[in-house]
C-alpha positions as CSV (number, residue, x, y, z in Angstrom):
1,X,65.2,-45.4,-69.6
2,X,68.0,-43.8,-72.0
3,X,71.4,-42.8,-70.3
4,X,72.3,-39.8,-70.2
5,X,76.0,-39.2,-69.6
6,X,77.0,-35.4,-68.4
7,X,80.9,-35.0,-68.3
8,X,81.1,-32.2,-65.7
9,X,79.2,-30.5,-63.1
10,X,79.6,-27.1,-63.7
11,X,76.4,-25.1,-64.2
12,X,75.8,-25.8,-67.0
13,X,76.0,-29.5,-67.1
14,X,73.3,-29.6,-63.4
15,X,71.2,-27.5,-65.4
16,X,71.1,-30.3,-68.7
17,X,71.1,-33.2,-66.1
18,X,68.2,-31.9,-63.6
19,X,66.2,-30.8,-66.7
20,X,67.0,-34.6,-68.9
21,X,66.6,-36.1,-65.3
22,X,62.9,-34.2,-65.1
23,X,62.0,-35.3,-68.3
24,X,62.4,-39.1,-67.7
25,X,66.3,-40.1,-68.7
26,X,68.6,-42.1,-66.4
27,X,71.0,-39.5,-65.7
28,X,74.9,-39.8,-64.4
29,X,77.1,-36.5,-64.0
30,X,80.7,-37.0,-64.3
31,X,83.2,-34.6,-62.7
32,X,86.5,-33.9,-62.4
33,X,86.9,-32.4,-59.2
34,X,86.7,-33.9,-55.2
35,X,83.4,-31.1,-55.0
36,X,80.8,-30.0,-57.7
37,X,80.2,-26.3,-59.0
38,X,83.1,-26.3,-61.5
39,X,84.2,-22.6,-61.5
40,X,81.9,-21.6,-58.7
41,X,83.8,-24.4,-56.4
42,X,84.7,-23.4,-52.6
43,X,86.8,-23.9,-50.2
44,X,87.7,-23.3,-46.6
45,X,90.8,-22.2,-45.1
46,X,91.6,-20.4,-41.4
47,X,88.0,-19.7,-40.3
48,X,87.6,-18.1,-43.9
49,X,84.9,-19.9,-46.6
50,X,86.2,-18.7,-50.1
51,X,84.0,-18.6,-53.0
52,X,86.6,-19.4,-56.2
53,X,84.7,-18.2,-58.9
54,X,81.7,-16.2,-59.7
55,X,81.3,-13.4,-57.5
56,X,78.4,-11.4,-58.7
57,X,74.6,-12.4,-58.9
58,X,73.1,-10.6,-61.6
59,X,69.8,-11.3,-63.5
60,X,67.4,-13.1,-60.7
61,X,64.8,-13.5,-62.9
62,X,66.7,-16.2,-65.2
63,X,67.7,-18.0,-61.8
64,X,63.8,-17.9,-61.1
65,X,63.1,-19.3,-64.3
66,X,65.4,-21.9,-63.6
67,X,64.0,-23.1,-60.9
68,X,60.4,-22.5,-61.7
69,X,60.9,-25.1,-64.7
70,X,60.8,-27.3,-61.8
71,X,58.5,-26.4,-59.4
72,X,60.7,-24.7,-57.3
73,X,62.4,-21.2,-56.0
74,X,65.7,-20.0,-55.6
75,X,64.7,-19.1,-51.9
76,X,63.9,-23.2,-51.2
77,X,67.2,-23.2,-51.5
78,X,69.1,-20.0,-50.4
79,X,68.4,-16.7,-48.8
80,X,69.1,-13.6,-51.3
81,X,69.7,-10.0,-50.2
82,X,70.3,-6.8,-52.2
83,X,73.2,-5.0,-52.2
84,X,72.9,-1.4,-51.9
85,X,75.1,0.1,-52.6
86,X,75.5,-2.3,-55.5
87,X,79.2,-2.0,-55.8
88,X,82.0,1.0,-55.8
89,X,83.7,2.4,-58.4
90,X,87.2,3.7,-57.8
91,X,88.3,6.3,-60.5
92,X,91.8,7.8,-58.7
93,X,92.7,8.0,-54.7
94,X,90.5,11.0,-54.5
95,X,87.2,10.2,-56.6
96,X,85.3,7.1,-55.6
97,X,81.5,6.9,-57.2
98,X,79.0,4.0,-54.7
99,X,76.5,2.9,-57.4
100,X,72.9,3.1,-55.9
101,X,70.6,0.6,-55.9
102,X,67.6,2.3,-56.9
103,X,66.9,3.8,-59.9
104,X,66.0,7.4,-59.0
105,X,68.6,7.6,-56.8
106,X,71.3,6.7,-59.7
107,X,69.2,9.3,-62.1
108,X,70.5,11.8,-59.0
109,X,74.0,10.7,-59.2
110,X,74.2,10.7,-62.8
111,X,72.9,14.5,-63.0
112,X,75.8,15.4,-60.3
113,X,78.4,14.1,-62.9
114,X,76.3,15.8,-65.9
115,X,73.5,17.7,-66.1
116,X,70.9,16.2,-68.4
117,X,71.9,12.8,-68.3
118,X,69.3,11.7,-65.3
119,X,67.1,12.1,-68.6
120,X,69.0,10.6,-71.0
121,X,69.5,7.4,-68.8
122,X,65.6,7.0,-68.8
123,X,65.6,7.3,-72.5
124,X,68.6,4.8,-72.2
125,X,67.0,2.2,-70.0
126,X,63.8,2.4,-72.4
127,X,65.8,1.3,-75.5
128,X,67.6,-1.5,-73.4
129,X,64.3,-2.7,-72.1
130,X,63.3,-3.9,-75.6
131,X,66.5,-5.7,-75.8
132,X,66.2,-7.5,-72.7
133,X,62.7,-8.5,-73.2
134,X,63.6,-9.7,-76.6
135,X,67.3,-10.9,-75.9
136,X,66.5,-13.1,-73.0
137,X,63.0,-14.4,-73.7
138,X,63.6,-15.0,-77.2
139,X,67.3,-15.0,-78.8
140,X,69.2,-16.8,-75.9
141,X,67.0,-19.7,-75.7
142,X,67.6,-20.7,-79.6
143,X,69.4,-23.9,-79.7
144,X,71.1,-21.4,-82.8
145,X,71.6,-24.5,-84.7
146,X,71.2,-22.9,-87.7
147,X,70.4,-19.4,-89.4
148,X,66.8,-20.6,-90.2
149,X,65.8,-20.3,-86.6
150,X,66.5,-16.3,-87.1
151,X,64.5,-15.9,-90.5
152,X,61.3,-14.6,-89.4
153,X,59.6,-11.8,-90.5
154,X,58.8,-11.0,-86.5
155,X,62.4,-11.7,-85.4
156,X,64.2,-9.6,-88.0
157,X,62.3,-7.3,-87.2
158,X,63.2,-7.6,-83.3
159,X,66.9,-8.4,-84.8
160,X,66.7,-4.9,-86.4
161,X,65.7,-2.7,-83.5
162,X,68.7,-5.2,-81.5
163,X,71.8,-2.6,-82.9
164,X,73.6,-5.9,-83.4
165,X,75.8,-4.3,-86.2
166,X,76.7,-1.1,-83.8
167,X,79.1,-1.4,-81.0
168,X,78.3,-0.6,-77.5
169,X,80.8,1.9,-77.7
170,X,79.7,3.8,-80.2
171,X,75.7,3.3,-78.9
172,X,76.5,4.7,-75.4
173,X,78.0,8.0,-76.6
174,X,75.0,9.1,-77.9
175,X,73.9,8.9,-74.2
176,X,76.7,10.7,-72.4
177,X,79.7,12.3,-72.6
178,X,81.1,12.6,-69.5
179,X,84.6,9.7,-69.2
180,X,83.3,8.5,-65.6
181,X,79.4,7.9,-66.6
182,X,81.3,6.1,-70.1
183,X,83.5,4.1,-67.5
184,X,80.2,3.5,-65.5
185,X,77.7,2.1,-68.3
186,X,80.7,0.0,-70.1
187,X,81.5,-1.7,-66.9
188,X,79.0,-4.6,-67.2
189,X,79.7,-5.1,-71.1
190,X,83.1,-6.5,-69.7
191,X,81.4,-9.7,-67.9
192,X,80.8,-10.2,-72.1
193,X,84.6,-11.1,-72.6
194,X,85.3,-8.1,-75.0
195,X,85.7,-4.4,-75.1
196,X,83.1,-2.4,-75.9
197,X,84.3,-1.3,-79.1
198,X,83.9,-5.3,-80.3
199,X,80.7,-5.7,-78.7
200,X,77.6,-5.4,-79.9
201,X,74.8,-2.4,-78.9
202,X,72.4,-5.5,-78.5
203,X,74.5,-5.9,-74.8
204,X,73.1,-2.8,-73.3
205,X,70.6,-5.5,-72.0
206,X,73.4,-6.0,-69.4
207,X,72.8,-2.5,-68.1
208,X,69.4,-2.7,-68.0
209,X,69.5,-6.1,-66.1
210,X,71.9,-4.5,-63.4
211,X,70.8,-1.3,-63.0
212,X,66.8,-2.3,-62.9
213,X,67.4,-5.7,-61.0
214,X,70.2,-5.4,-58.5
215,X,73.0,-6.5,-57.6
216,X,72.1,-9.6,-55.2
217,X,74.3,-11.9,-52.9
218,X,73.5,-15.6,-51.7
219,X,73.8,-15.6,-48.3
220,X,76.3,-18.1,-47.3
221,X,78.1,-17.5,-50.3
222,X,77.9,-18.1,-54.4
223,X,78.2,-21.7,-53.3
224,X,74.8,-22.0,-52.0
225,X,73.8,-21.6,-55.6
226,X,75.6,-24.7,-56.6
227,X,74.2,-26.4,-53.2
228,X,70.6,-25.5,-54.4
229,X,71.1,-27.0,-58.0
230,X,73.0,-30.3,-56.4
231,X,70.0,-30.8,-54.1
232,X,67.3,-30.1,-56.7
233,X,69.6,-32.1,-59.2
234,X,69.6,-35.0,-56.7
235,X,65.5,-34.8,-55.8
236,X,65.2,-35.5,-59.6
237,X,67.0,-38.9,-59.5
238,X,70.6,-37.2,-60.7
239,X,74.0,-39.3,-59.8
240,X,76.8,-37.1,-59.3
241,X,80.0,-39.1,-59.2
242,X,83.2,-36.8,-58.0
243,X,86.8,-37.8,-59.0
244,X,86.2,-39.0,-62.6
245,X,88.3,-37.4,-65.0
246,X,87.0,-38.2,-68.6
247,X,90.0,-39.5,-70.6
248,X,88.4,-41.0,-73.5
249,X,85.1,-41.2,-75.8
250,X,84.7,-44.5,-77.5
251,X,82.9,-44.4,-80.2
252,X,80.8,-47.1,-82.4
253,X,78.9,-46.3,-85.5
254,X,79.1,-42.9,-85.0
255,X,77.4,-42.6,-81.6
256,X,79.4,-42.2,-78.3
257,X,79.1,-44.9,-76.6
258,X,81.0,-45.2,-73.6
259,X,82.7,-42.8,-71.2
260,X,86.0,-44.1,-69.8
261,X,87.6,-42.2,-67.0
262,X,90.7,-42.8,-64.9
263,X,89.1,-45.3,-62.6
264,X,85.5,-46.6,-63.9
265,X,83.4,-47.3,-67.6
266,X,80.1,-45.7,-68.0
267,X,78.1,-46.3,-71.2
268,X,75.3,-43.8,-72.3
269,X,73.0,-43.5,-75.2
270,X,73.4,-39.7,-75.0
271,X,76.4,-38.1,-74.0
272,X,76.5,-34.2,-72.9
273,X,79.6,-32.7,-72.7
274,X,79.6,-29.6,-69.7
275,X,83.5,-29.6,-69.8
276,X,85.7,-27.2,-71.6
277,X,84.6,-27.7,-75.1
278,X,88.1,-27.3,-76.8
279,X,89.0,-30.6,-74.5
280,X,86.8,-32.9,-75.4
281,X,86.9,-31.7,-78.8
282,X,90.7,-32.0,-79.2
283,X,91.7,-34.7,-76.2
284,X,88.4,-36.9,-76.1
285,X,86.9,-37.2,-79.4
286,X,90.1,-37.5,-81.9
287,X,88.9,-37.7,-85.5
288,X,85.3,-36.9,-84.8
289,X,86.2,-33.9,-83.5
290,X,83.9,-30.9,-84.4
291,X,86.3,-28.1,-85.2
292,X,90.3,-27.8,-85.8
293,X,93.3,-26.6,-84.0
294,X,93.4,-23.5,-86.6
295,X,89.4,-22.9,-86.0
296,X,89.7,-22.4,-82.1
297,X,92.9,-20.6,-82.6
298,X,90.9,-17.9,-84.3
299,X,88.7,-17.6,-82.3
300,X,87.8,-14.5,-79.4
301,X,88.5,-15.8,-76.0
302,X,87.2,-14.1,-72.9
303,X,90.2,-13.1,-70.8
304,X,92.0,-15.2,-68.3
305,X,91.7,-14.3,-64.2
306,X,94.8,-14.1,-62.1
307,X,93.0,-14.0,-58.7
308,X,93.7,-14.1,-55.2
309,X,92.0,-15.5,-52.3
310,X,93.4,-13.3,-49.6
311,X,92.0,-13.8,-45.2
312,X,92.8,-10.7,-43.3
313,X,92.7,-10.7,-39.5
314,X,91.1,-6.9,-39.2
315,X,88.2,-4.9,-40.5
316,X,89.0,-3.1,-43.5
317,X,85.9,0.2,-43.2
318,X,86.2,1.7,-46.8
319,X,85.7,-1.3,-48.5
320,X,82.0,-2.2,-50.3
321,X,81.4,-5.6,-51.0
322,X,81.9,-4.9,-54.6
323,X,84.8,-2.7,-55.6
324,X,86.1,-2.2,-59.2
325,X,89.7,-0.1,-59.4
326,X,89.2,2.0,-62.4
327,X,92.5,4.1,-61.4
328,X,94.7,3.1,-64.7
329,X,94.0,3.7,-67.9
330,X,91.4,1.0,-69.2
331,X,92.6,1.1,-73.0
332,X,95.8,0.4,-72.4
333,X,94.7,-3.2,-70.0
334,X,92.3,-3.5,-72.7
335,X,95.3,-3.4,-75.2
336,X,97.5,-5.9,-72.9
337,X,94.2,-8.0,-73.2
338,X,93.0,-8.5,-76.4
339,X,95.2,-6.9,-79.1
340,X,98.9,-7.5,-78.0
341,X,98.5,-10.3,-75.7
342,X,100.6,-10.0,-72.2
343,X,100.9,-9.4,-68.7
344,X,99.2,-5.9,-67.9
345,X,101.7,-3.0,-67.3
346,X,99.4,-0.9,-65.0
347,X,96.5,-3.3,-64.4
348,X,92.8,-2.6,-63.5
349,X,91.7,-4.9,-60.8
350,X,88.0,-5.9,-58.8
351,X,88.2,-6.3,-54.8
352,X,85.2,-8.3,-53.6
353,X,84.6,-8.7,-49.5
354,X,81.6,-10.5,-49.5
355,X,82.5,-10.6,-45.3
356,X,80.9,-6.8,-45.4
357,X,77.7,-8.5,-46.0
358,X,78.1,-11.9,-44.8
359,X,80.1,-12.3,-41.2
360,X,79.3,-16.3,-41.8
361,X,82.4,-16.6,-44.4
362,X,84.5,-14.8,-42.0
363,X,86.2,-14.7,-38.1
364,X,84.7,-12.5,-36.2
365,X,86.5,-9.2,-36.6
366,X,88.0,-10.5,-39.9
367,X,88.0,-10.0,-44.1
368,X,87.5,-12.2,-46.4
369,X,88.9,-11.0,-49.7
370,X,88.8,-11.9,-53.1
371,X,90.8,-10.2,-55.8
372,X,90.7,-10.2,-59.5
373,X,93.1,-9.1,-62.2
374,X,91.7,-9.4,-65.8
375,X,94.5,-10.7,-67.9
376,X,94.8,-12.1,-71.3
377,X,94.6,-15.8,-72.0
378,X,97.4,-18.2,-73.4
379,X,100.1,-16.8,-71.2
380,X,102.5,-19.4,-70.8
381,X,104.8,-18.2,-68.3
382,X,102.7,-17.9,-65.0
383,X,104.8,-18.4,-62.0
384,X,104.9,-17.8,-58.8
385,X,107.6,-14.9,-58.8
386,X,104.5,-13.3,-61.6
387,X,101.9,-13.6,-59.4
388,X,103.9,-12.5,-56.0
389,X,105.0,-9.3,-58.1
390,X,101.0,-8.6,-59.0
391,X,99.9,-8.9,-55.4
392,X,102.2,-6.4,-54.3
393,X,101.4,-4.2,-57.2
394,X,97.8,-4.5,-56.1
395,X,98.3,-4.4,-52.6
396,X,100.0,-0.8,-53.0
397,X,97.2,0.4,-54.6
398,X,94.7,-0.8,-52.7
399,X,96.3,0.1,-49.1
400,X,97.0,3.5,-50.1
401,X,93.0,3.8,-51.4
402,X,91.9,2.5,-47.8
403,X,94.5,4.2,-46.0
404,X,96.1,1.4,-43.7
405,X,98.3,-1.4,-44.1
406,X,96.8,-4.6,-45.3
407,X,99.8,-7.1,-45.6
408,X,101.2,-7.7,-42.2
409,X,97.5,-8.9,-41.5
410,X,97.2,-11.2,-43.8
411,X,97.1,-14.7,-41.6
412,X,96.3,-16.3,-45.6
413,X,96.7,-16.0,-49.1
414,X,95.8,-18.5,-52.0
415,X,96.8,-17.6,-55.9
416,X,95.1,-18.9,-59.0
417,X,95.6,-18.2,-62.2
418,X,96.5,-19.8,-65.9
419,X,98.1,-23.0,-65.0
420,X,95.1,-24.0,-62.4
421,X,92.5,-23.2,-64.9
422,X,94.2,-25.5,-67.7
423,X,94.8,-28.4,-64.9
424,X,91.4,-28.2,-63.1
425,X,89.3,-27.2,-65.8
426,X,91.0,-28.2,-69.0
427,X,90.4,-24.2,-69.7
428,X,91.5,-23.5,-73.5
429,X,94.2,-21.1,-73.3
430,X,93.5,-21.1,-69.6
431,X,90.5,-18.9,-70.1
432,X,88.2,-17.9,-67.0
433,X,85.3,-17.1,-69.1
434,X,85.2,-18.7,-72.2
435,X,84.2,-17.4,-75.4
436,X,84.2,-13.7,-76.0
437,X,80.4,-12.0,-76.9
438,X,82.0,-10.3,-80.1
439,X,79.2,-10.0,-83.1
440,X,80.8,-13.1,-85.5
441,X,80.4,-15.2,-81.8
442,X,77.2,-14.5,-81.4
443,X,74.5,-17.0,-81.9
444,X,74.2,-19.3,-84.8
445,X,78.2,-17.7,-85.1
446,X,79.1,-19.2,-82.1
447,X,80.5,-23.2,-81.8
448,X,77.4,-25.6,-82.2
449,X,75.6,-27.3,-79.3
450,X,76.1,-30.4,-81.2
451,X,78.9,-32.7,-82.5
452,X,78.2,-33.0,-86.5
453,X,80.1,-36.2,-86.8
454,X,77.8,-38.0,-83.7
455,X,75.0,-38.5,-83.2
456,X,74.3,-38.7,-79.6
457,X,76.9,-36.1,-78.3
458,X,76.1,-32.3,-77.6
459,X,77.9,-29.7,-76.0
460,X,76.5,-26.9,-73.1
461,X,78.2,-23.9,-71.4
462,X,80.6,-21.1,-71.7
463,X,81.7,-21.9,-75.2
464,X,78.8,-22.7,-77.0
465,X,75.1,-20.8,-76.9
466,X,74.3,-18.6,-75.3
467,X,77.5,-17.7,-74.3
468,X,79.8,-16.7,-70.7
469,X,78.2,-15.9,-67.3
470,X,76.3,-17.8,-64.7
471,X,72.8,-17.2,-66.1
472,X,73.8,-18.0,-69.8
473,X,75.2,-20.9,-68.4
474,X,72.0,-22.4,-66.7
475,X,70.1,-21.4,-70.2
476,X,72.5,-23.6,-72.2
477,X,71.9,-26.6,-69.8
478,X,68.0,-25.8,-70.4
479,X,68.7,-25.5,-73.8
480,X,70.7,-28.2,-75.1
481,X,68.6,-30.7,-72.8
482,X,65.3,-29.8,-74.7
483,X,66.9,-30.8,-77.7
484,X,68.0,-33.9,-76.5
485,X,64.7,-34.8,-75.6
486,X,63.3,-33.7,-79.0
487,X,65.3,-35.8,-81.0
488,X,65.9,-39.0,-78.2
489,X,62.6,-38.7,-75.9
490,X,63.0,-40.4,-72.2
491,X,62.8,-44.1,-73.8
């Protein structure tokens, strides 16, 4: 049996090992960390069980898919429930908008805010329907290895009717007018990494996936996601081996040959590389690097996450599980983000309390909160004064929304942010998401899933196809392992 090396057990890298693993290959994960799950790690602190990453579970059928390449069902694995409502959205102190999980239901609320627009959102949802169907049963499972994969007659055609050269921004004001419903439909377009001004029209798939699917929630917590893959991973004859950081990829005749970590040797006939792709491009691979210092500089990073893991000893009532503080001025963040890179003046911020659903990740009569500030990557002077001044700035906020004190209830508090994604991740730029969904990243446009120098090493997850998120990330495990088994088969 061929060895398959997988540096890093992030989604992306159980999804290439369980799928190489299913196909017949001798398959070894290597991770960093003391648990798998890279961003979507846990931990437990006070009673409180703290998810660290992902907090929203959006698009269930490409987690069914996942786990019907196997034989399986999420729900062998973990129990799902639907949110309803799916989250809140909170404009000012006054004007707070819960998003409804049913479709009629948000036709109703959407009328309320402007008349006519309970129509317009069907005609909306009809357009991004096509795009869905065609996005993520045919585009995002191209290896996008080259432009020739695109050249059909059929998919230019579905490439055409895509809006791939519009923005979302401009597509969704030919919807509505009114700023809150704007606010409403460009929310999702930010899990893409970019404004919608830079993003293309092609993305209103992302609506149509939330607002016809749900908003779901593993009970238990995101982790039972990572739980399920690490079990399934682990039926299929996967070894996960914790605590090996990857410092070096020797290489002879042009094929990677052995892995060397801290502590151990491992030698492969195929390597696959789930770790941050700017690492092992630039720290473990030297002259047979893919791309240069200049070329990752240019490109469009996702933004960085300053985020706070916060346990609260009471019940906080107005909270949802999902809450998305919309109460400063978006272009200006936006600006602090992406076009003059700092620390935001008047941030937006997201408040999840997954305990509002779930009373396992909390003490009885207690909160579980987790708090995210969008914030630009390559920020070099995160400390702890920074991320002290945020809280408070955030805290305010969100204790005047609620209406009661928050702080002297606080029995504990975790921070995260830049420094903690470059040292337990390798994060370029100590980005949270990886590459940015901007039209020149998309695709074929995007870094390739395979070293051009090597033969035997490829690359899978957030910075290569199909791009950020949980379900683009178990696609580019899926992905990347087909076409190892094309070109290497099992023996």
């Amino acid at each position: 049996m061929k060895k398959v090396i997988v540096i890093g057990a992030g989604f992306a890298g159980l999804s290439a090992a369980t799928r190489l693993a299913d196909k017949g290959f001798d398959v070894t994960i290597l991770e960093k960390n003391s648990v798998p799950g890279g961003r979507a790690r846990v931990f437990e602190a006070e009673g409180f069980t703290f998810d660290m990453g992902p907090s929203w579970y959006w698009m269930p059928d490409v987690f069914e898919t996942y786990f019907g390449k196997f034989g399986k069902k999420p729900s062998d694995y973990y129990h799902l429930v639907r949110l309803d409502p799916s989250y809140a959205v909170i404009f000012d102190q006054k004007t707070t908008v819960a998003i409804p999980a049913g479709i009629e239901a948000l036709k109703q609320l959407f009328e309320s805010i402007e008349p006519g627009s309970g129509a317009r959102l069907d005609a909306f949802l009809k357009q991004a329907s096509y795009k869905y169907d065609v996005g993520m049963n045919k585009f995002v499972w191209k290896p996008s290895r080259s432009i020739t994969e695109f050249v059909s007659l059929k998919l230019l055609y579905d490439l055409g009717r895509m809006d791939v050269l519009q923005s979302f921004s401009e597509h969704i004001r030919k919807f509505f007018t009114d700023p809150k419903l704007l606010q409403l439909m460009e929310f999702p377009i930010l899990f893409l990494g970019a404004t919608s001004e830079n993003t293309p029209a092609m993305y209103s798939l992302m609506n149509y996936a939330e607002i016809t699917m749900g908003t779901w929630y593993p009970m238990g917590g995101m982790y039972e996601i990572v739980k399920g893959m690490v079990a399934l991973a682990e039926e299929k004859g996967v070894k996960i081996k914790l605590n090996q950081n990857v410092t070096k990829i020797e290489v002879t005749n042009r094929s990677a040959k052995k892995i060397i970590t801290d502590s151990d040797i491992f030698e492969a006939d195929v390597v696959v590389a789930g770790a941050d792709y700017h690492h092992v491009d630039s720290k473990l691979l030297g002259e047979y690097r893919n791309y240069s210092e200049a070329y990752w500089n240019k490109k469009t990073l996702a933004p960085s996450s300053l985020l706070y893991y916060v346990g609260v000893n009471k019940r906080i009532p107005k909270l949802l599980h999902h809450n998305l503080f919309f109460d400063e001025d978006f272009s200006q963040h936006s600006y602090e983000i992406y076009t003059e890179p700092q620390w935001p003046s008047k941030p937006l911020f997201y408040v999840s309390a997954p305990s509002k659903t779930d009373p396992s990740v909390a003490p009885e009569g207690s909160e579980n909160l987790f708090i995210l500030i969008p914030v630009a990557t390559g920020l070099t002077d995160d400390t702890d004064e920074i991320r002290e001044r945020y809280f408070n700035v955030v805290m305010e906020r969100l204790e005047a929304y609620v209406g009661e004190a928050i702080r002297p209830n606080i029995v504990y508090k975790r921070t995260f942010a830049h420094r903690d994604f470059q040292s337990d991740y390798n994060a370029f730029k100590g980005n949270a998401y990886g590459l940015a969904n901007t039209l020149l990243q998309t695709a074929f446009l995007k870094p390739t899933l395979k070293n051009k120098k090597l033969n035997n090493l490829f690359y899978t997850g957030q910075l290569t196809v199909p791009g950020p998120g949980v379900p683009p990330s178990l696609i580019s495990g899926l992905v990347v392992a087909d076409e190892i088994a094309k070109e290497f088969g099992p023996n």
